[in-house]
N, C-alpha and C positions, 0 to 999 in steps of 0.2 A: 569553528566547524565549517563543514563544507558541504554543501547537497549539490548533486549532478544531478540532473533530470538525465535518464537515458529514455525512456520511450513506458507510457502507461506508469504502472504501477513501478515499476524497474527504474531502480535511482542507486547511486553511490555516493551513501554518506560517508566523508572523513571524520572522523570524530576523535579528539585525544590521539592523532595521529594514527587510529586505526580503521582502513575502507572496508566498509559493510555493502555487500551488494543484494539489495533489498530485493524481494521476490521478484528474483531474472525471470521474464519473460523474451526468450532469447530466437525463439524463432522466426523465420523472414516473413514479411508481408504473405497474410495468407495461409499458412501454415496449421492456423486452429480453426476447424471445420465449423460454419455458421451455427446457432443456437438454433433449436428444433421454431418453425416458424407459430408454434402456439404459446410461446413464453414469451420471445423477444417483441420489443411495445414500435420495432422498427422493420422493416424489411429484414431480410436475414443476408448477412454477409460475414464472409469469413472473416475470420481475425491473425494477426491485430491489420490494424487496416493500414499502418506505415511500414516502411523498413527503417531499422533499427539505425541510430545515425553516426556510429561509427561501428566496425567491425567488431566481433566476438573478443576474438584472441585478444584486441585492444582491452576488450572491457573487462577478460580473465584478467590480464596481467595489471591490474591497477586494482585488486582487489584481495583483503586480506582473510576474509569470515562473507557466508551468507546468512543473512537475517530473512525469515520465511517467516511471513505472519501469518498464512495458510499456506494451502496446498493446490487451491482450485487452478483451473487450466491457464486463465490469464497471468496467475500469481508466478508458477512454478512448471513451465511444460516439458513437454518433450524435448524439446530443442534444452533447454537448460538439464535435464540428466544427462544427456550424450554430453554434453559440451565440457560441463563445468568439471574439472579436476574433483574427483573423487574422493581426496585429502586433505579440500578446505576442510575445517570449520563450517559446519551448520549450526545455524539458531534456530530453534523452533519453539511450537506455542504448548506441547502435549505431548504423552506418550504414542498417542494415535500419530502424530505426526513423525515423531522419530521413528516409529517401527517404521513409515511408508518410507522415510526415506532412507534407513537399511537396507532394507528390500532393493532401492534403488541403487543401492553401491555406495553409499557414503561412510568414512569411515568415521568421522569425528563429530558426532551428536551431541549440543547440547539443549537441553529442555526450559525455558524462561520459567520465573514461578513468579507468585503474587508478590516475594520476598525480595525477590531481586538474585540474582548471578551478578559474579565477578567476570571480564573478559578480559584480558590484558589492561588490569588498570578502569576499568570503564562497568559501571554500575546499569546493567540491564532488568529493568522492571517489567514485566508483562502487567497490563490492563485489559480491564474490560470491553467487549466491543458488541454489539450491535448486528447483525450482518443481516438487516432487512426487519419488517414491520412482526414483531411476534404474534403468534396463533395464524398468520397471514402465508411467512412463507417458508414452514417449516415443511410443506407438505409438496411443496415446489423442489426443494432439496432431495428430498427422499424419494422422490419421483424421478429424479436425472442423478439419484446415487453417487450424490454429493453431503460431504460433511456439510454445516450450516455454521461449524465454528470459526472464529477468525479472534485475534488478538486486538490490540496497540503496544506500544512498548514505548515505555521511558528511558530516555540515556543521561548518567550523570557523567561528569567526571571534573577534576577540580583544572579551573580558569577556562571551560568552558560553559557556552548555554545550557541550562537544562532543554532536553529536546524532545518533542513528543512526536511519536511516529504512532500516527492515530491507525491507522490500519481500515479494513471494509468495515467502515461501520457509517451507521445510519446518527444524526444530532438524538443524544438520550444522554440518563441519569451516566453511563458509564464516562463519557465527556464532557459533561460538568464536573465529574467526581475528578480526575485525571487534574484536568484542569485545577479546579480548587487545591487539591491535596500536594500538588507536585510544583505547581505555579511556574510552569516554562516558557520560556522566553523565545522559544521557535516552535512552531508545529507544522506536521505535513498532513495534509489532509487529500483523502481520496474525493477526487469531487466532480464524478463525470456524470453523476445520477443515476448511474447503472442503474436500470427497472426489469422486471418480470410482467409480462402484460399479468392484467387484474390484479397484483398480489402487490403492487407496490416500487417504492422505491430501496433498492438494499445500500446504497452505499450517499455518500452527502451528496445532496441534491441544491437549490438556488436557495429554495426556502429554511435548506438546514446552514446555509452560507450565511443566511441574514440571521438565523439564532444565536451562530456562532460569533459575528460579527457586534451583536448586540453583548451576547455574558462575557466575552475577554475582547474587547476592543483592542489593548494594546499588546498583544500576542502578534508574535511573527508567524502570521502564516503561510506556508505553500502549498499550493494547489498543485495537485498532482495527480497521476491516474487517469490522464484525460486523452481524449480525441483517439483512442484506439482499439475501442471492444466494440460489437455491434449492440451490445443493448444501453449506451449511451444513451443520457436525454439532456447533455447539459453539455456545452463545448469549451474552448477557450474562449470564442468572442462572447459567448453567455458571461462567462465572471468579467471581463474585460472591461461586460455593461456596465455589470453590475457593482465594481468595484470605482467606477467611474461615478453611478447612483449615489450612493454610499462616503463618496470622497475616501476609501478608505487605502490609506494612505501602506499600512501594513500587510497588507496583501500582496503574495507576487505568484504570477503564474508562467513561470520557466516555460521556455520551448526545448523540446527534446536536443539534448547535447547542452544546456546553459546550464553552468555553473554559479549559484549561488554562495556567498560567501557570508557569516556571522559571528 
């Protein structure tokens, strides 16, 4: 298999020969209007904060299905309706999600289950996820009339890695479950420590790094999802440190445009 880092959350996995392009955040530097400044735990600035490091139409045409572990602005924007060819394949996590992305003009919907889908060949499991601290920020969501759902997702397929594409979630019982149960030998992990002032952290943070770091030492992981939303608390040179702390030798944190290879 193959993971691109494109910019944030927006990566393209090869897998079993086929490229999934993981929740396109597709629009240019600046594009997604600052967080309201009583949530974000930083300054407010619009997003994403880079420009994307190779063009759209390059990233359209090297891709075969999109995989949508949500739907929230960083995941799946504006710039990604307009853009993206309207007769991929979509992957998604729920019926609430495919009706939005009907609405959107897409014509080929499929819905992940706890069971697993077939996609050409390749075994996709939806997991459990976490998307911030429960009773804490469900009220945060509902207040900026946002779903609060989010996935992970498992990929099999035979003579490759098992791969787990963890999705926004926070270190909890659903990734050690994943983990245990599926035993993968790659994983991508969102780890910019996205926060909500008072309500916490929603997505992995330093200290959900060294959990993870601790229950599967020898897990492949990539760090991804970094250095481009404004409620960040966690950077590249953060894991850098800490991955340097750690000696941890399995860790890698792609710069937008690297291609990893397993």
């Amino acid at each position: 298999m193959q993971f691109t880092q494109i910019r944030s959350a927006t990566a393209i996995v090869n897998y079993a020969g086929i490229r999934f392009l993981i929740d396109p955040m597709l629009g240019s530097k600046g594009s997604i209007p600052a967080l309201p400044a009583e949530i974000c735990p930083n300054p407010p600035q619009a997003m994403p904060l880079h420009d994307l490091p190779l063009p759209v139409d390059e990233i359209v045409a090297q891709v075969d299905a999109i995989l949508a572990t949500h739907l929230h602005f960083d995941h799946f924007d504006e710039a990604a309706v307009k853009l993206l060819p309207h007769d991929l394949p979509v992957i998604c996590q729920d019926a609430k999600d495919a009706l939005q992305l009907k609405a959107w003009g897409f014509s080929e919907i499929l819905v992940l289950t706890h069971t697993g889908i077939d996609f050409k060949g390749i075994k996709l499991t939806k997991v459990g996820a976490m998307h911030g601290e429960p009773c804490k920020i469900e009220a945060v969501y509902e207040s900026i009339h946002m779903r609060g759902q989010a996935c992970g997702v498992i990929f099999t397929a035979p003579n490759e890695p098992t791969f787990y594409l963890a999705g926004d979630t926070i270190y909890c019982a659903y990734v050690e479950a994943a983990l245990d149960m599926f035993k993968p030998q790659v994983m991508a992990v969102n780890a910019c420590g996205a926060s909500v002032r008072n309500h916490g952290h929603i997505i992995f943070d330093v200290a959900d790094m060294r959990k993870l770091h601790a229950y599967a030492p020898t897990v492949q992981v990539i760090a991804t999802h970094m250095d481009n939303v404004g409620h960040a608390t966690v950077w590249r040179p953060d894991l850098k440190a800490l991955k340097q702390e750690l000696n941890w030798q399995n860790l890698a944190i792609p710069a937008d445009g690297e291609t990893l290879v397993y």
